[in-house]
N, C-alpha and C positions, 0 to 999 in steps of 0.2 A: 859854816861850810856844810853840805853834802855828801857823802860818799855813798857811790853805787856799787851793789855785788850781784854779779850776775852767775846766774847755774843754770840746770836744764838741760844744755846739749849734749850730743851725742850722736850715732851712728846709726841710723833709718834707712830703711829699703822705700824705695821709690814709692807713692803711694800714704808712705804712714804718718804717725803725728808724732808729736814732741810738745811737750807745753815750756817756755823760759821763762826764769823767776828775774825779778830784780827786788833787790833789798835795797832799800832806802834809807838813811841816817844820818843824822846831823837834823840841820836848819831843812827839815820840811816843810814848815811851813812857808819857806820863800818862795817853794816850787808852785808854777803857773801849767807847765805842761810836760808830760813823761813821753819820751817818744824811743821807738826801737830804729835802728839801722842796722844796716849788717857789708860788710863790705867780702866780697868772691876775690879767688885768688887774681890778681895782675890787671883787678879792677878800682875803681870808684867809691869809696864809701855812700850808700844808698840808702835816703830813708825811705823807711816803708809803713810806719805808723806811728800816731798819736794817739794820747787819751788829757783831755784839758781839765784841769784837776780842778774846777768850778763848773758843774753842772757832768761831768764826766762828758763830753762831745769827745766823737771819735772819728779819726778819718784812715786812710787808707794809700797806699802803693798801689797803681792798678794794676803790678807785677804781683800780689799778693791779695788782693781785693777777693773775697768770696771762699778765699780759706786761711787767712789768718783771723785772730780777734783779740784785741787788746781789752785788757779787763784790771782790775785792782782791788784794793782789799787793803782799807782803810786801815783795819785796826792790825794789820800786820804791814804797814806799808810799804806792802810790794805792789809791784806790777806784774802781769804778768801777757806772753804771748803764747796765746791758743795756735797750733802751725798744723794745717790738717793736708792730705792731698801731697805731700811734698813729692817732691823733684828733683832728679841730679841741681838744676840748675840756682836751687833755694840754699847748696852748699856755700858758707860762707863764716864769718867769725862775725857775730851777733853782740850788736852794742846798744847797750841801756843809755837814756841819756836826758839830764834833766835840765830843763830851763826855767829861769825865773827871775826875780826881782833885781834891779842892780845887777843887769847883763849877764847873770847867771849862766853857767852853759857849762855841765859837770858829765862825764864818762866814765862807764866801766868798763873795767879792761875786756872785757868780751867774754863771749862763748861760742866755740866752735860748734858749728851744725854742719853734718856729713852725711847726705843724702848718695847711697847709690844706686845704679840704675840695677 
């Protein structure tokens, strides 16, 4: 098994950064691709990026495209989300989330991100 621990959030004036960690543990090596979502309040859970844990390829939310960046760190296996530029509207509870072999599909309980205007 897996287990994700997610940190980082916190409370940003419109404009600034925040970076989110996920901690990684158990069976990593089953994981095939790490991805972030984040769901706003009376909305949709939303993902908004990958990082594919063979060759690191990385894609994007075009709601977040050009100022997030997904990055990791092998020998600490986390992941983490670069969040620059924010926005009331990036406020939401941010979830790690790992996929992999034998239909794998593991979540962390989140982290709250509060952007104000």
């Amino acid at each position: 098994q897996v287990q994700l621990v997610e940190s980082g959030g916190g409370l940003v004036q419109a404009g600034g950064s925040l970076r989110l960690s996920c901690a990684a543990s158990g069976s990593i090596n089953s994981i095939n691709s790490m991805n972030w979502y984040r769901q706003a309040p009376g909305k949709q859970r939303e993902w908004i990026s990958v990082i594919i844990t063979a060759g690191s390829n990385t894609a994007y939310a075009d709601s977040v495209k050009d100022r997030f960046t997904i990055s990791r760190d092998n020998a600490k296996n986390t992941v983490y989300l670069q969040m620059n530029s924010l926005k009331p509207e990036d406020t939401a509870v941010y979830y790690c989330n790992a996929k992999g072999a034998r239909n794998m599909d593991v979540w962390g309980k989140g982290t709250l991100v509060t952007v104000s205007s």
